[in-house]
SERO-4910 file (N, C-alpha, C, O; in steps of 0.05 Angstrom, whole numbers):
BEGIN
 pado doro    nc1    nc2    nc3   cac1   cac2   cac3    cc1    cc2    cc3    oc1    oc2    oc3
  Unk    A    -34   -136    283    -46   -109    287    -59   -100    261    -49   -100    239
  Unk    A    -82    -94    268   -100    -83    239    -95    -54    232    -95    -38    250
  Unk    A    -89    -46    204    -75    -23    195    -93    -12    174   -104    -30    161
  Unk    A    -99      8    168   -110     16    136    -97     49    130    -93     69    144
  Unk    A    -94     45    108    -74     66    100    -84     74     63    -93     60     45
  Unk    A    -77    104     65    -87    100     32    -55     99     12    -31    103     17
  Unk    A    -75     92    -16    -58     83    -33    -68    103    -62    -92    111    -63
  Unk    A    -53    109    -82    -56    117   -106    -51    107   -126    -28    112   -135
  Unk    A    -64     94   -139    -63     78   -164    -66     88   -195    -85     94   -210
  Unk    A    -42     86   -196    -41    117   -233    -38     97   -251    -20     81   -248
  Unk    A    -56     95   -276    -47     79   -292    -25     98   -312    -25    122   -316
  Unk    A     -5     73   -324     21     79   -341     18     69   -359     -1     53   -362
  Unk    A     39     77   -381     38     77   -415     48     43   -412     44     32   -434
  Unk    A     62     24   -389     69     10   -387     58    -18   -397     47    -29   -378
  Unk    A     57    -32   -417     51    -48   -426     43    -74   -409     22    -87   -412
  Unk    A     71    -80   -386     74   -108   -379     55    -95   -347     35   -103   -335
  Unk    A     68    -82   -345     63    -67   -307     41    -47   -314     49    -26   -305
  Unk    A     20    -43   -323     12    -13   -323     -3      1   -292    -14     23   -291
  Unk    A     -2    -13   -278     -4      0   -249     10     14   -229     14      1   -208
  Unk    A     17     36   -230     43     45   -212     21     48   -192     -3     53   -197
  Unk    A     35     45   -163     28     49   -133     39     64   -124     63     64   -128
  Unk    A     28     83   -108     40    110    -86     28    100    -70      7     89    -74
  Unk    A     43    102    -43     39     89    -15     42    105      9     51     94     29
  Unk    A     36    132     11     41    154     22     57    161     53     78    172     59
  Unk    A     36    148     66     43    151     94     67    131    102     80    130    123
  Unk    A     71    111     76    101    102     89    123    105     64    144     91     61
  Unk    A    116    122     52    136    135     28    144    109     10    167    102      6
  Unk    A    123     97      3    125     63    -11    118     71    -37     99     86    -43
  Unk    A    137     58    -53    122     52    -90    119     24    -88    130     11    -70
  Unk    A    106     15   -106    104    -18   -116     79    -12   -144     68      9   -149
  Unk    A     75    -37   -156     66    -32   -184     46    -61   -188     47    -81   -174
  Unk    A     32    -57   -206     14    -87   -212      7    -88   -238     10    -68   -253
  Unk    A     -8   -119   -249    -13   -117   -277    -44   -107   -279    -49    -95   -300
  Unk    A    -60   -110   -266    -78   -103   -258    -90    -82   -236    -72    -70   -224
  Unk    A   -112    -76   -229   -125    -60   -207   -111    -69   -185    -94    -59   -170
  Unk    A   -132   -104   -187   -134   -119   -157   -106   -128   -147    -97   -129   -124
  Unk    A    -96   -134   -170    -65   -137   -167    -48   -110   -152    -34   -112   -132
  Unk    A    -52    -87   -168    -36    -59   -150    -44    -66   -124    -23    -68   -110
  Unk    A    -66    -70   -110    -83    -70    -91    -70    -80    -80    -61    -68    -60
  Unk    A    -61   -112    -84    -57   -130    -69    -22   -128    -57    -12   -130    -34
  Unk    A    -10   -123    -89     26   -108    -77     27    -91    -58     39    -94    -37
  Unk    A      9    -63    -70      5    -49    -36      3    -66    -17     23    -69     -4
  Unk    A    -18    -80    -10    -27    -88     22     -2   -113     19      7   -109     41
  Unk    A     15   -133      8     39   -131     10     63   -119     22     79   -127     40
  Unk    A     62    -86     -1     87    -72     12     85    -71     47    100    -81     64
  Unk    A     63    -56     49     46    -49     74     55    -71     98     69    -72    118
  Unk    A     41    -84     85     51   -110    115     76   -111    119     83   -108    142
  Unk    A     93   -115    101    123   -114     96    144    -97    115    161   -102    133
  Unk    A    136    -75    103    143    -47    117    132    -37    148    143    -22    164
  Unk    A    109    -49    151     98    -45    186    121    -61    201    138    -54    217
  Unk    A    113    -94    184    131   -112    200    161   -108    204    177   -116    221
  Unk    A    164    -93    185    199    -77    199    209    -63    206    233    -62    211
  Unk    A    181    -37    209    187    -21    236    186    -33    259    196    -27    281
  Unk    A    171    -54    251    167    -67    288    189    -80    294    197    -87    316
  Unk    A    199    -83    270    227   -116    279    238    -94    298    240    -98    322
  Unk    A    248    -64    283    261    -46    289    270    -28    306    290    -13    310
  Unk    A    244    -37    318    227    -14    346    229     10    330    247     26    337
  Unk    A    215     18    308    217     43    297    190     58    302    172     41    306
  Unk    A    178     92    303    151     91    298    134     73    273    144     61    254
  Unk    A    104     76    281     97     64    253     80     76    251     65     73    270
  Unk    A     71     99    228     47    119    228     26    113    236     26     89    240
  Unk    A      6    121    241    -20    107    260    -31    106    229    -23    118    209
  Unk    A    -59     82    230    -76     94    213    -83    107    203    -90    126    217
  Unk    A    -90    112    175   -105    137    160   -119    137    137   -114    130    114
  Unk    A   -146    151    154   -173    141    140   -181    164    115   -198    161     98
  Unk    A   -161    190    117   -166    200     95   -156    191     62   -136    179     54
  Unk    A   -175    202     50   -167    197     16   -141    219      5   -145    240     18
  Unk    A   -122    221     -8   -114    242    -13   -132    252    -41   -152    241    -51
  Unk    A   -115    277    -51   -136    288    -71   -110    273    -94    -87    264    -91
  Unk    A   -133    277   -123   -114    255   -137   -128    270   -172   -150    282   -173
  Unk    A   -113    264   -195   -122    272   -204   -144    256   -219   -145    232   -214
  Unk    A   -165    269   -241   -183    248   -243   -177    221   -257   -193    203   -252
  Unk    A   -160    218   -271   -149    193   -279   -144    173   -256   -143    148   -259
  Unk    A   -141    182   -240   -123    166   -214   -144    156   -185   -162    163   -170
  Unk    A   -132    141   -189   -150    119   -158   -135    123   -139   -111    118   -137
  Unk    A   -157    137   -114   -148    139    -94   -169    124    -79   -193    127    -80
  Unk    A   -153    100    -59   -162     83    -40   -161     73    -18   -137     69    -15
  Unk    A   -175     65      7   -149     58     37   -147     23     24   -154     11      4
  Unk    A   -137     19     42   -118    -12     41   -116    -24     72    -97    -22     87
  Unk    A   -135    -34     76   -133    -59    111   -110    -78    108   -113    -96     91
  Unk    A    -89    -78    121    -74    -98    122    -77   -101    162    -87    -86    179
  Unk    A    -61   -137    162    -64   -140    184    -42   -161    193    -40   -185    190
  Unk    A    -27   -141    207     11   -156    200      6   -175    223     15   -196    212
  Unk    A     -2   -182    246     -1   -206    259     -9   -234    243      2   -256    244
  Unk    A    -30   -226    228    -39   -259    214    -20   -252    192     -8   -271    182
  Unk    A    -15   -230    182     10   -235    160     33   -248    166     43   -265    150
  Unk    A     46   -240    190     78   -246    201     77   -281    204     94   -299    203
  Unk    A     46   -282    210     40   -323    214     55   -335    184     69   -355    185
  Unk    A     52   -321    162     48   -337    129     81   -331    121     91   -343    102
  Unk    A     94   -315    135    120   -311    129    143   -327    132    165   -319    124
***
């Protein structure tokens, strides 16, 4: 099932990690050493977390195409994940 959801990418004083991730609509943190990397942990968590509402029969928020507001330091972005061809690689 194809999903996109936004994400917030704050950079930190963090030397090794400096990418913290906010994952909103499913109340997710995760972190990266890089951009593409935050990017990629998100659409990670994301798949992760869909695929275990579903194990679950739990809701799973619908899509959401809005940006939140963020401050200007901070990257706000959506994220396409797509847990059927994900659940294949698991």
């Amino acid at each position: 099932m194809n999903r996109i959801y936004p994400i917030v990418i704050i950079k930190t004083d963090d030397k090794l990690v400096p990418y913290f991730v906010n994952i909103p609509d499913l109340n997710g943190k995760t972190q990266g050493t890089t951009i593409y990397d935050a990017i990629q942990m998100a659409r990670d968590y994301i798949n992760l977390k869909v695929t275990e509402l579903e194990d679950n029969h739990e809701p799973i928020p619908e899509s959401n195409y809005s940006l939140p507001q963020v401050k200007k330091s901070d990257i706000a972005t959506l994220v396409d994940v797509d847990t059927a061809k994900y659940s294949k690689f698991e």
